[in-house]
C-alpha positions in Angstrom: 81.2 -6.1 -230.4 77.7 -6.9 -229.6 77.0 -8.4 -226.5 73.3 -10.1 -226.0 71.7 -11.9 -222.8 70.1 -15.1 -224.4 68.9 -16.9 -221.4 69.7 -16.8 -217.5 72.6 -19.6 -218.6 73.8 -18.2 -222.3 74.9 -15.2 -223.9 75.6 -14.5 -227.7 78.9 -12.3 -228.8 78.6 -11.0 -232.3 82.3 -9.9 -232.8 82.7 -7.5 -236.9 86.0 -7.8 -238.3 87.1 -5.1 -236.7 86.4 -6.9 -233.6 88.3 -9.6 -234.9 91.1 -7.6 -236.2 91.4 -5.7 -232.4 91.6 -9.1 -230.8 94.2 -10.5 -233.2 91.5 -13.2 -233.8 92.6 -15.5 -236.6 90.6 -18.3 -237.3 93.0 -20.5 -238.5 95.1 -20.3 -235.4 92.1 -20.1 -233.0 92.2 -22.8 -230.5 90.5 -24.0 -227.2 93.1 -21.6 -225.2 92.8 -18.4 -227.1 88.7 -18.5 -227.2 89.9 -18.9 -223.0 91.6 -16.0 -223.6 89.1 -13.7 -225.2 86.2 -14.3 -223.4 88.6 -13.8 -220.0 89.1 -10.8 -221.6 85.7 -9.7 -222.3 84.1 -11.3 -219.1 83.7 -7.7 -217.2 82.0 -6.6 -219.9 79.7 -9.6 -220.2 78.5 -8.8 -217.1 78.0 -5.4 -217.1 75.6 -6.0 -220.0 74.0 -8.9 -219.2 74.8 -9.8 -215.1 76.5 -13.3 -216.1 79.6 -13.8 -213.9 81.0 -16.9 -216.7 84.6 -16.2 -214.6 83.8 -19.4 -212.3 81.7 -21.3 -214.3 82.1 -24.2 -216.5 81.6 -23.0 -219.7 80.7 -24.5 -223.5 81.3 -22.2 -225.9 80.2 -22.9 -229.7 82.1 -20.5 -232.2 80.6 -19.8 -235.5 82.6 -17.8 -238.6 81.0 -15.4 -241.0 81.7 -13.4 -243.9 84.3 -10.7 -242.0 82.5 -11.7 -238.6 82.2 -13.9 -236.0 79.0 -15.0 -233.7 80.3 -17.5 -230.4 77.6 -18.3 -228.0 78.3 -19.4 -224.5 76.2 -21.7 -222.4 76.7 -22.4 -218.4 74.7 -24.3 -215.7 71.8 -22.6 -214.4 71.7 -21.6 -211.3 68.8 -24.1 -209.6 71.6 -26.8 -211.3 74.6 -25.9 -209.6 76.1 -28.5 -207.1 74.6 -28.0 -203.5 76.2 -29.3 -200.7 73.6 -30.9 -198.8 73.3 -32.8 -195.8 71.2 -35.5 -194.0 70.2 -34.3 -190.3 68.0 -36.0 -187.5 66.1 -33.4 -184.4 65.4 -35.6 -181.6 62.5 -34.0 -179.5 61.2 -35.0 -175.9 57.4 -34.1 -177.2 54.9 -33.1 -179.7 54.9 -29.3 -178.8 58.6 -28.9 -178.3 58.8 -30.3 -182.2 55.8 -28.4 -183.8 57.5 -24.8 -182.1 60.7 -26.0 -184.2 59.1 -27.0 -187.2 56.8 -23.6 -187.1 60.2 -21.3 -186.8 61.4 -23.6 -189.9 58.6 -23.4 -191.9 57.6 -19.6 -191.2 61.7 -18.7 -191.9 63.0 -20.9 -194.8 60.7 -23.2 -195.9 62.6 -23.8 -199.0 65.4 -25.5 -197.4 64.0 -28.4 -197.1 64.3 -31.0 -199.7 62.9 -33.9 -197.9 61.3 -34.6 -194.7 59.9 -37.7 -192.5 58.5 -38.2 -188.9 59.3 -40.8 -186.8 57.8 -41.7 -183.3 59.0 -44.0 -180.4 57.5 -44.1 -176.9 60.0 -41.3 -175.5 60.4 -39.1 -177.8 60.1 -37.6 -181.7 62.5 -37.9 -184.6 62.4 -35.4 -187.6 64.8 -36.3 -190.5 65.6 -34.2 -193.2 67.6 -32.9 -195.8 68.8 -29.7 -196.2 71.9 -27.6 -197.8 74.5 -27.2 -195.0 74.9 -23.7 -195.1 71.3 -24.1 -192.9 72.8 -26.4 -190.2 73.7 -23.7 -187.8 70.3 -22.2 -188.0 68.4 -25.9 -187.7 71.1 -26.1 -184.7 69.6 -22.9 -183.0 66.4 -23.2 -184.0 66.3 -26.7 -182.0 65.3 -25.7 -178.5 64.6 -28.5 -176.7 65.3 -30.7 -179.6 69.3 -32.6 -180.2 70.8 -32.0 -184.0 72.7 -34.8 -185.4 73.9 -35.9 -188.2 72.0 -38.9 -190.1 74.8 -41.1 -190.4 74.6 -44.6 -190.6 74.1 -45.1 -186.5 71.3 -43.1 -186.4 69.5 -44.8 -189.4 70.1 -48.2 -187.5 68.8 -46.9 -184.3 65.8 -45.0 -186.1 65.0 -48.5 -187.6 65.1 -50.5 -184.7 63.7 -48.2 -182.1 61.4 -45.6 -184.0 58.3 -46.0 -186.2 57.6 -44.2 -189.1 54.5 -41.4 -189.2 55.1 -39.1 -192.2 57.2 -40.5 -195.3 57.2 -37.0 -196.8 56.0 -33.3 -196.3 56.4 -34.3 -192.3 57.3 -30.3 -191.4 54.5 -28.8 -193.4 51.9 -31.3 -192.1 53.5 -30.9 -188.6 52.9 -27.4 -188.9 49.0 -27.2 -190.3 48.4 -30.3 -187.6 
C-alpha cells in the first residue's frame, strides 16, 4: 500500500492486489460501508505518513479499479473551511482612551480574531462591535478594562440604532489603533 499526501485536504491510496487480497477487498461486493471500514482501518497510518486526521471528518472518497490494483482518493474540508462558531459582541467604553488601550491589547495579541469590526459614538460613551469566534470571548471579557462585554443581540442593535452614531463601518480596531 502506498500512501501519498496530495493536498492539505486529500490523500491518494494505491492499494496492489496483494493489498487487496490482505483486506479481503472484492470489488464486486465493495460497498459504501466496507470502503468505511478500510480506510478506518488504515486511518493511523494515514496520518503517520501524511499528518491528516480523516477520523472526524466528513469525507468523499472516489474509488478507482485497476488491472490487479486499486487507486481511492479521499478529499475533506480544509481547514480555513471548517465550521467556526462565531459570535456577535458589543464593548461599551466610558472614553476614547479606555477603548484605544483595549483595542491596542487586541490588536497587538490576536489580531486575527476579528472578522468584522464597527465604531459607534453617543455623547456618553463608545461602542465597539465585532465579530469574533467564541473561543475569544473570555479573553475580549478580560481584556475589557473599563469597558462592559455583551452580547449583540437584538436589544443592543435597537439601542445602538437609536442612541449611537456610526464612525467606522469596517476595520474600526485597526484604525482605532494607528489613530
Amino acid at each position: 500500500m502506498k500512501i501519498e499526501k496530495l493536498s492539505e485536504c486529500s490523500v491518494k491510496i494505491i492499494l496492489t492486489g496483494k493489498d487487496l487480497s490482505d483486506y479481503g477487498i472484492r470489488y464486486d461486493s465493495w460497498d459504501s460501508q466496507s470502503a468505511a471500514g478500510f480506510l478506518l482501518s488504515v486511518s493511523d497510518e494515514i496520518k503517520e505518513k501524511t499528518g491528516a486526521d480523516i477520523t472526524s471528518e466528513k469525507l468523499y472518497v472516489e474509488i478507482f479499479s485497476r488491472i490487479n490494483n486499486c487507486l481511492i482518493f479521499v478529499s475533506f474540508p480544509p481547514k480555513s473551511t471548517r465550521r467556526i462558531r462565531k459570535e456577535q459582541i458589543v464593548c461599551t467604553f466610558p472614553d476614547f482612551e479606555s477603548l484605544k488601550s483595549f483595542c491596542r491589547k487586541i490588536y497587538d495579541e490576536f489580531p486575527e480574531m476579528i472578522y468584522s469590526d464597527s465604531l459607534y459614538y453617543s455623547p456618553c460613551t463608545l461602542r465597539l462591535i465585532f465579530e469574533i469566534p467564541s473561543e475569544y470571548r473570555e479573553f475580549v471579557e478580560d481584556s475589557a478594562g473599563e469597558g462592559t462585554v455583551s452580547e449583540y443581540d437584538a436589544v443592543m442593535r435597537a439601542s445602538t440604532r437609536e442612541y449611537y452614531v456610526c464612525a467606522e463601518s469596517c476595520n474600526a480596531v485597526e484604525k482605532i489603533v494607528t489613530f
